[in-house]
N, C-alpha and C positions, 0 to 999 in steps of 0.2 A: 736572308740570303743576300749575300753581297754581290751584286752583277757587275764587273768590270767595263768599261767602254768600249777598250781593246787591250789584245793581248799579244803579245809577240813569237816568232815563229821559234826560238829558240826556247821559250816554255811550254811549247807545245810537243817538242822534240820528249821531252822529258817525261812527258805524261805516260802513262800505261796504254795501250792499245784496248779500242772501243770493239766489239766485235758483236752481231747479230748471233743471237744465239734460237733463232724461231724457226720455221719450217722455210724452204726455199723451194718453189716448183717451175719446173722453165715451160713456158710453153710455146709451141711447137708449131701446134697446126689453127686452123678458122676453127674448128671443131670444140678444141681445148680452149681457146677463147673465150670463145662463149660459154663454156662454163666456168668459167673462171670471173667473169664479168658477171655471169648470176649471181652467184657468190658475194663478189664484192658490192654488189649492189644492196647488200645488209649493214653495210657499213656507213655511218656519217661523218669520218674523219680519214683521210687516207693520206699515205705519203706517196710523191711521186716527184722521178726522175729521169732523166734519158742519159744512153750512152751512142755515141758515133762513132764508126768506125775512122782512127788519123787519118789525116792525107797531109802527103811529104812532100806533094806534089804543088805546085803555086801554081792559085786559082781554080785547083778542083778539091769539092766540097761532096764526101758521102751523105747518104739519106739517115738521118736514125735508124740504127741498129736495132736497140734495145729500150722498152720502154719499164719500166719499175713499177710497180704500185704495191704497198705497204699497208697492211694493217699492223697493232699491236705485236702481233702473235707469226703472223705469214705474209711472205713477198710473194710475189708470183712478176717472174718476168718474161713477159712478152716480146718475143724477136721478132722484131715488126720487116726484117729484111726477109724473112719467110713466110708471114702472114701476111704484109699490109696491114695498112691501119684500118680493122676493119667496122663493120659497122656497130655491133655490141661496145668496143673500147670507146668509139666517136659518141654513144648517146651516153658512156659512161660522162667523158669529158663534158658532156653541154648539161648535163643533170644539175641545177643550182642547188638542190637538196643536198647531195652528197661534197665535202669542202677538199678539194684538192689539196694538201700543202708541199710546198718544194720554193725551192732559191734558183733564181733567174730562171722563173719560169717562163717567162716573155720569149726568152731564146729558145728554150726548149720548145712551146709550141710551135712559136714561127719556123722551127725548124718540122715541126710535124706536120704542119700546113702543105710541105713540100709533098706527103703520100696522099694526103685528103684534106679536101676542105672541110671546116669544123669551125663551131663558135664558140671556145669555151666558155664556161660558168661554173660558180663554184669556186673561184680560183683564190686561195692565200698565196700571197708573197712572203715570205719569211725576210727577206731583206729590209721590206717595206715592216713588218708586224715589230719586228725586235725591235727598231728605232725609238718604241714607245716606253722602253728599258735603257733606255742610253746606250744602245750597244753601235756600235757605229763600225765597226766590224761585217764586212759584206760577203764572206768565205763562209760555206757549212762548215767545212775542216774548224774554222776560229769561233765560231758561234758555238761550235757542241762542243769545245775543248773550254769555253769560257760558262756552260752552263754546269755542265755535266763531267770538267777536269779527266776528260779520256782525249786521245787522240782517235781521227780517223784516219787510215792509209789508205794513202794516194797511190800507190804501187802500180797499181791497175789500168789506171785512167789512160793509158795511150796503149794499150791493147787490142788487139784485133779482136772486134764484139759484132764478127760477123763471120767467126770460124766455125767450124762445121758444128764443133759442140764447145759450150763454153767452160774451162777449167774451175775448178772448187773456188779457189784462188777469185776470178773475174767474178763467180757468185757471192761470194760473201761482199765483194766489194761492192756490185750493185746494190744490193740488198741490203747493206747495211746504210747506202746512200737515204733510198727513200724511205727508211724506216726512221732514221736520226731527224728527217725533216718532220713526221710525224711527231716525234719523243721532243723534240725542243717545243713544236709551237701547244703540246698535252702539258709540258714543264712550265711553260710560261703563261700560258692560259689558269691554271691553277691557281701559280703566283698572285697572278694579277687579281683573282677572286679573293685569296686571304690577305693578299695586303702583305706578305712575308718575307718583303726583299725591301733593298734599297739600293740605289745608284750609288759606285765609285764618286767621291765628291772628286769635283772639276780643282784641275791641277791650276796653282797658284800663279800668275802670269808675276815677269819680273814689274811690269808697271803695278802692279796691285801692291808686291813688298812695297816700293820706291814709295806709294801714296800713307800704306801703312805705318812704314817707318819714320816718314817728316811729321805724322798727324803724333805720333810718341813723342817725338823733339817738342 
């Protein structure tokens, strides 16, 4: 498999639309949490993501909204603006056993630090992981359209993920966020075990002709 370095937004436009296709459960209350956090606690690879609700406003910044967490098969997103970040989700987050994956994740916590203090563990960076592929590419959107030749829509992302209930529409898109962080770093982890790819070879600099060409002369 051939992994490109980077890709441009214009071939991304063109792709077919990536779409989660596994079960989606929202949850609600501290109650549904906690079992929800049982659950996932069977798991040793999870994807994870947050959404906040915009501010239009300069200088005010909302709490995290909505937190994702992804297995293979099921999301289950937690609306931390009605729960809080409670205590089951915080010992999921510090558990080093279970491996968190998602892209700028540093933001995403520090932003969840704001409900609770917490120390995670466990944590993939996907920005940091791909680099070991040449992929130089810092977007989920351009990392899963360069792995996996589908687009994800952005449609969503400036929606209000603090309305009373959230449309089909804002669920597929969370959920398909922290699942794709899942499926790339399970796509590349594999890779990296068979040895079944190879890097875009590095684009030819005009000094490299200029030395090529006198060494011909």
């Amino acid at each position: 498999m051939l992994i490109r370095r980077t890709i441009i937004k214009e071939y991304i436009n063109g792709l077919e639309k990536a779409v989660f296709s596994g079960h989606i459960y929202t949850v609600n209350t501290p109650e549904e949490t906690e079992k929800a956090i049982e659950y996932l606690k069977n798991f040793k690879l999870l994807g994870i993501d947050t959404e906040t609700r915009p501010s239009f406003s300069k200088g005010h910044m909302h709490k995290v909204a909505l937190l994702q967490i992804s297995t293979e098969e099921e999301c289950f997103l937690f609306r931390l603006n009605l729960t809080g970040l409670t205590l089951p989700i915080i010992q999921l987050l510090e558990n080093p056993d279970i491996l968190k994956i998602g892209v700028s994740l540093h933001d995403d916590l520090m932003m969840m630090h704001k409900r609770a203090p917490f120390e995670a563990k466990g944590i993939i960076e996907l920005q940091t992981f791909v680099k070991e592929f040449g992929i130089q590419d810092m977007s989920l959107q351009k990392i899963y359209a360069n792995i996996f030749n589908q687009k994800i829509s952005k449609s969503q992302r400036l929606s209000n993920w603090e309305a009373n209930s959230l449309s089909e529409s804002q669920k597929q898109y969370a959920a398909m966020d922290a699942w794709a962080c899942l499926k790339i770093y399970t796509k590349l982890t594999l890779l990296k075990e068979s040895g079944d790819w190879e890097p875009e070879p590095e684009p030819v600099s005009v000094e490299e002709v200029i030395i090529e060409t006198s060494t011909i002369r």
